[in-house]
C-alpha positions in Angstrom: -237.9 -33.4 124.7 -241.4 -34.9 125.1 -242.1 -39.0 125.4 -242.6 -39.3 122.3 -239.1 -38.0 121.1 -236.8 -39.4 123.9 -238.6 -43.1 122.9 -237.9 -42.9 119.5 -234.3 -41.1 119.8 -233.8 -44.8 120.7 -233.6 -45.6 117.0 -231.0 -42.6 116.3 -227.6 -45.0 116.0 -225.6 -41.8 116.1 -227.2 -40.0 119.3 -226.6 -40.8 122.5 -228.9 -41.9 125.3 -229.0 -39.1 127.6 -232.3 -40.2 129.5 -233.6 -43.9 130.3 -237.3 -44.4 129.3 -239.3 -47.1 131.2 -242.0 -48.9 131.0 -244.1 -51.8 132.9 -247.3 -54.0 131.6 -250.0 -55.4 134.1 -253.6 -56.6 133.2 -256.2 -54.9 135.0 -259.6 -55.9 136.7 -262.1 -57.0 134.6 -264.3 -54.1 135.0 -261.7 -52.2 133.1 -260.9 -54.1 130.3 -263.5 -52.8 128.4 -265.2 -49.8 126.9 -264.2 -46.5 128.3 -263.4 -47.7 131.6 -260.7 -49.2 129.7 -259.4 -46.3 128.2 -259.6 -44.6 131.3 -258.1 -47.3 133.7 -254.6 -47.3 130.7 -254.6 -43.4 131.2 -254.9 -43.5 134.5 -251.7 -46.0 134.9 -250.0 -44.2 132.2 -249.9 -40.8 134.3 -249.6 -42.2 137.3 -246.9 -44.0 137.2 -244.9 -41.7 134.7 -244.2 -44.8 132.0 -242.5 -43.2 128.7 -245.5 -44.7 125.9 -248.7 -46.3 126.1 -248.9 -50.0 126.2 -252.4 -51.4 125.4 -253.6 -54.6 126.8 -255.5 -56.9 124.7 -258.3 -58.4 126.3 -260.4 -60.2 123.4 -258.8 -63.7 123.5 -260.0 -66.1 120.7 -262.8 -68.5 123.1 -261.9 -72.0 123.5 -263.0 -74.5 120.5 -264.3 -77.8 122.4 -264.9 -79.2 118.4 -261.3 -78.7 118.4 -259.8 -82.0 119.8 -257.8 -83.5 116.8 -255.5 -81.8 114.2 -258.0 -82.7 111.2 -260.4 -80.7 113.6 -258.9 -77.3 112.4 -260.3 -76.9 109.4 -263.4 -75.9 112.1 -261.8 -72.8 113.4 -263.8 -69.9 112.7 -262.7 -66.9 110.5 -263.5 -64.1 112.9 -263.9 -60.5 110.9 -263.6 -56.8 112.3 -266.7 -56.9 114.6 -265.0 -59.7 116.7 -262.0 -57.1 117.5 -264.5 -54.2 117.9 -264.4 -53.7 121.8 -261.0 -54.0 121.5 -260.7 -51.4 118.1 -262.5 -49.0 120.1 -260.2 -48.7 123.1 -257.5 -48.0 120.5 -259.3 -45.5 119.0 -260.0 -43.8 122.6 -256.2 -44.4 123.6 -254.1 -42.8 120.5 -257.0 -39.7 120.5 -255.8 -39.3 124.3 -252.5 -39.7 124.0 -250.6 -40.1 121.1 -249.5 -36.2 121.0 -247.6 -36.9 124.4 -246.1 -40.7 123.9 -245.9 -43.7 121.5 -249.5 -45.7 121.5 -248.4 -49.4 121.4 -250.8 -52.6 121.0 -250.2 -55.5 122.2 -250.5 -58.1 119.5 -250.5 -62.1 120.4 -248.8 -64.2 117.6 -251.1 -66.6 115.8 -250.0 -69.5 117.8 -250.6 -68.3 120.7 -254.1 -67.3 119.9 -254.6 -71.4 118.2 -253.4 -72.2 122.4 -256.1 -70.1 123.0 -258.9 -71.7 121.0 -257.9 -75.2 121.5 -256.9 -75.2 125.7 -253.3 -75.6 124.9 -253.5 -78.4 122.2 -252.1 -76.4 119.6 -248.4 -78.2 120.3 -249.7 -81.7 120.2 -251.5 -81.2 117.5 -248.7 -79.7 115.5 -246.8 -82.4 117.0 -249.0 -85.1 115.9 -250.2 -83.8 112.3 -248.3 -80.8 111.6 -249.8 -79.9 108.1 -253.5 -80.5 109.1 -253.0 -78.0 112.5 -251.3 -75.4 110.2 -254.4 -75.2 108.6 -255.6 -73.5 111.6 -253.0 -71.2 112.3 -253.5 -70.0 108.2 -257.0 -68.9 109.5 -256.3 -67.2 112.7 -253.4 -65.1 111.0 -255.7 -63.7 108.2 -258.3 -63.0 111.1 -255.4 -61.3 112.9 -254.1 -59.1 109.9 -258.1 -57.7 110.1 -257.3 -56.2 113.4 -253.5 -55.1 112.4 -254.5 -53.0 109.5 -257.7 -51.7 111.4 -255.4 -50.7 114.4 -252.7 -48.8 111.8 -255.7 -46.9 110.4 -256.6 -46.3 114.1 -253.1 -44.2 114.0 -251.3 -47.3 116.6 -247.8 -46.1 116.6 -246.7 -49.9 116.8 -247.1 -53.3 118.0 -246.0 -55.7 121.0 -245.4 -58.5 119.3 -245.4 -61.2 121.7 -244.2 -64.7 120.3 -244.1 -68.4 121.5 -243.5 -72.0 120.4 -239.7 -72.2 120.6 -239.7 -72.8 124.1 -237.0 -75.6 125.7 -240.2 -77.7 126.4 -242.1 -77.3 123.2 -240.8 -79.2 120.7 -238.1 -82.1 120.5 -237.6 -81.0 116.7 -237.2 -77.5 116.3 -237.8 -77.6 112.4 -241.3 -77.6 114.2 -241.2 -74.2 115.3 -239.1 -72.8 112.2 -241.5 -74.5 109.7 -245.0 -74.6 111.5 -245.2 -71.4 113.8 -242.3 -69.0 112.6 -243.9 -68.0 109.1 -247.0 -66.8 110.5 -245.6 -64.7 113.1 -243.8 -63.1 110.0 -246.8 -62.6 108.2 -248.0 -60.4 110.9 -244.2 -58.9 111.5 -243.9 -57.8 108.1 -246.8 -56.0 108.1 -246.2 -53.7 111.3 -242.8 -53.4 109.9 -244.1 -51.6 106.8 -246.5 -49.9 108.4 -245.2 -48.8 112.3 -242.6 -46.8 113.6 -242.0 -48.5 116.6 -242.5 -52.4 117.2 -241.3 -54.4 120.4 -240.3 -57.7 119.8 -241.4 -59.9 122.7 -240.1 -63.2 123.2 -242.4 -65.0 126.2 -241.3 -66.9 128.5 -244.8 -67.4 129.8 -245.5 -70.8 129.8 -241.7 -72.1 130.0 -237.7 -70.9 129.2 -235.6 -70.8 125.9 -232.4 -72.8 125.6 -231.5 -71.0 122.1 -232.8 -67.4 120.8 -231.5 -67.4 117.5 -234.5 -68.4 115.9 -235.8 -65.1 116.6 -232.6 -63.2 115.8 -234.0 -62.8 112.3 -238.0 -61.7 113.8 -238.6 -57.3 113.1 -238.8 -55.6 116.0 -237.4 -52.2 116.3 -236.5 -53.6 120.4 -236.8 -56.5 121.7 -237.8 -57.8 125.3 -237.0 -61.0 126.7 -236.3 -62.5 129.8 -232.5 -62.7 131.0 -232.5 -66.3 131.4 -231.4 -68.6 128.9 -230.9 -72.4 129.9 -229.4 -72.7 133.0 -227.7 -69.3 132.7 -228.4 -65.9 132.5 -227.3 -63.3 129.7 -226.9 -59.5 130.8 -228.9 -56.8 128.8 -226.2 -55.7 127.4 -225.3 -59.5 125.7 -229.0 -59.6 124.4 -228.8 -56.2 122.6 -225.6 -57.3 120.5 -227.0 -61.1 120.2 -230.2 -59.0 118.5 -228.6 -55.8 117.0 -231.1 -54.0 118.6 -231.9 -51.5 121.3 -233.1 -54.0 124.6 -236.2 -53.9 126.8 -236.3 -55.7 130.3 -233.7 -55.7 133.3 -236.1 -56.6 136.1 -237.8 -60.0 136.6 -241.3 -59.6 136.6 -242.3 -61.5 140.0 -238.9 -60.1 141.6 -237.8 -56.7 143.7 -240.9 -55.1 141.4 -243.1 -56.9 142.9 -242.5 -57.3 146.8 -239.7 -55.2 147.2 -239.6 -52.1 149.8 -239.1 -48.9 148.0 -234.9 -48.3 148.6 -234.8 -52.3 147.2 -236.6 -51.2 143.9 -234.0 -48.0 143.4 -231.0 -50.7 144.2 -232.6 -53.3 141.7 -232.9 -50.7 138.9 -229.4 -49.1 139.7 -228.1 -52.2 139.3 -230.0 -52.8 135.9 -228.9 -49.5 134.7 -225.6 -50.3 135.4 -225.1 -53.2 133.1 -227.5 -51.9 130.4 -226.8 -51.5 127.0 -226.0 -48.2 125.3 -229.7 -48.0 124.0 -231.8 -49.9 126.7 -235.7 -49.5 128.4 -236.2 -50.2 131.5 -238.7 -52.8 131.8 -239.5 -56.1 132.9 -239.1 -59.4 130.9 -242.9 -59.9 130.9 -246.0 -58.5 132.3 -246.0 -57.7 136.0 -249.0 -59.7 138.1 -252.3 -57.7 138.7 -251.1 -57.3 142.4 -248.5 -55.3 141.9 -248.2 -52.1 143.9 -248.3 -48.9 141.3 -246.4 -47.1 143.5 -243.7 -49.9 142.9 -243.5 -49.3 138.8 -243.5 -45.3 139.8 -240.5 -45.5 141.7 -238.8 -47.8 139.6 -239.7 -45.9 136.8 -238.6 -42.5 138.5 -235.0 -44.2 139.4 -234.4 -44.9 135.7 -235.6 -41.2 135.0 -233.0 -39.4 137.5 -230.1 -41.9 136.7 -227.0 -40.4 135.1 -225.2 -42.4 132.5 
C-alpha cells in the first residue's frame, strides 16, 4: 500500500485502519518560500521526515490596505486575478508533478476572512462589528479572487485543500449571528467548490489567534477530516469525542508548541503513544496547528515513525 492509498483508505467506512498516517505543517525560511527553492525545500521535508501526503504552504498573503481604515473603506479592496497567485500556482504545479504518484498533494487554502485580517491589519472584526453589511462587501471580493486560485490549483491536479477557517472564536464576536451571517457563507463558497472538485479536503478550525467555546457552527463545514485543537473552553475533548461531534475521520493529537517541540526523543514516542491510545478508529496523527519554524525535523520524524510502528 503506497501513501496515497493508506491516506485515502481513511474514507473506506467499512475497512479498518491497519496503519496510522501522520503528518506535521511548519513555515519555512523565506528563502524557500518561493520558486523552486520552494518546491524543493516541501520535498525535502516530505522525505525526510516520512509524512503520509504533501502539505503546501501558502506564502502569498493579501498586503495590508492602509486606505482600509473604515468599513465603507471596502469597497477599495482590490480584485486580485491569476497573476497575483502565480508564484504561488507554480510551486503547485512543481509539487503534484513531484509527487503526486507517491502521496496526496494538499494546499493550504486561507478562508476569505482570514485573508480581509490580512489586508486590513486585523480590522476585519471591528469593522464587521461596526458596519457589518458595508465590510461584507469586502469579503464578496476577496472570495471571488480566491475561487481564481482554487479552480487554477484543481486544474493544477491539487488532490485537495486545507481549509483553514476563523471568526468564531470565544473572543471574536459577542453575537455569533456575526460569524454565521457575515463570515460563514463565504467560507462555503470556497468549501463547496473543493467538495465538487477534490478527493481529499481537511477541515481546519484555527485556533491561531484565540480558543472556541462552541464548534458546532462548523459541524455542518465539508471537509473530508477535520483538525482542531483539543481544547474547547476551559476543557478539553479527546480525539476520539471530536471525530463523533464531526462524523468525520480526525486530525491532531499533539499540541503544536508541546512534547513536539522541546521534547527529548523517548518523550515524543510517550506523547504520540499516548495519542494513539485514545484516537479514534479513523485518526492522523498531527498537531492541532502548524508547528513553529524552530522545530527540530528530527522531532516530526520520530513522531511520525512512532505512529507508523504502532499496533492497533
Amino acid at each position: 500500500m503506497n501513501k496515497r492509498e493508506m491516506v485515502l483508505g481513511l474514507l473506506d467506512r467499512g475497512k479498518k485502519q491497519e496503519h496510522i498516517p501522520a503528518a506535521f505543517f511548519l513555515h519555512f525560511e523565506e528563502i524557500y518560500r518561493r520558486g523552486q527553492a520552494a518546491v524543493d525545500k516541501h520535498l525535502e521535508y516530505f522525505r525526510y521526515t516520512g509524512m503520509d501526503f504533501v502539505k503546501i504552504q501558502y506564502e502569498n498573503n493579501f498586503p495590508v490596505r492602509p486606505e482600509i481604515k473604515r468599513p465603507e473603506d471596502w469597497l477599495k479592496m482590490p480584485f486580485y486575478k491569476r497573476d497575483f497567485y502565480e508564484d504561488q500556482l507554480s510551486i503547485v504545479d512543481g509539487l503534484v508533478k513531484k509527487a503526486k504518484s507517491d502521496a496526496l498533494v494538499i494546499m493550504t487554502l486561507y478562508s476569505p476572512f482570514m485573508c480581509a485580517g490580512h489586508a486590513s491589519g486585523g480590522q476585519i472584526s471591528e469593522h464587521i462589528k461596526e458596519n457589518p453589511e458595508k465590510a461584507a462587501k469586502g469579503l464578496e471580493i476577496i472570495t471571488e479572487s480566491l475561487m481564481i486560485f482554487v479552480k487554477e490549483c484543481i486544474k493544477l491536479g491539487i488532490d485537495g485543500f486545507y481549509h483553514s477557517t476563523q471568526g468564531g472564536e470565544s473572543f471574536r464576536f459577542a453575537d455569533t449571528a456575526l460569524f454565521k451571517k457575515y463570515i460563514k457563507p463565504y467560507d462555503f463558497v470556497l468549501m463547496e467548490e473543493i467538495k465538487r472538485s477534490c478527493i481529499f479536503n481537511i477541515l481546519h478550525v484555527c485556533d491561531y489567534h484565540g480558543g472556541y467555546n462552541d464548534l458546532s457552527p462548523f459541524l455542518d463545514y465539508p471537509g473530508h477530516v477535520v483538525n482542531c485543537s483539543l481544547k474547547l473552553g476551559e476543557g478539553k475533548l479527546t480525539a476520539d469525542e471530536i471525530s463523533k461531534m464531526f462524523g468525520r475521520p480526525f486530525m491532531g493529537g499533539l499540541d503544536r508548541k508541546g512534547t513536539i517541540l522541546s521534547g527529548k526523543e523517548d518523550e515524543i514516542k510517550r506523547a504520540v503513544k499516548q495519542a494513539l491510545e485514545t484516537a479514534p478508529e479513523k485518526f492522523i496523527l498531527g498537531a492541532d496547528c502548524t508547528i513553529p519554524s524552530e522545530v527540530n525535523w528530527d522531532n516530526i520524524k520520530t513522531a511520525i515513525s512512532t505512529a507508523h510502528e504502532y499496533k492497533r
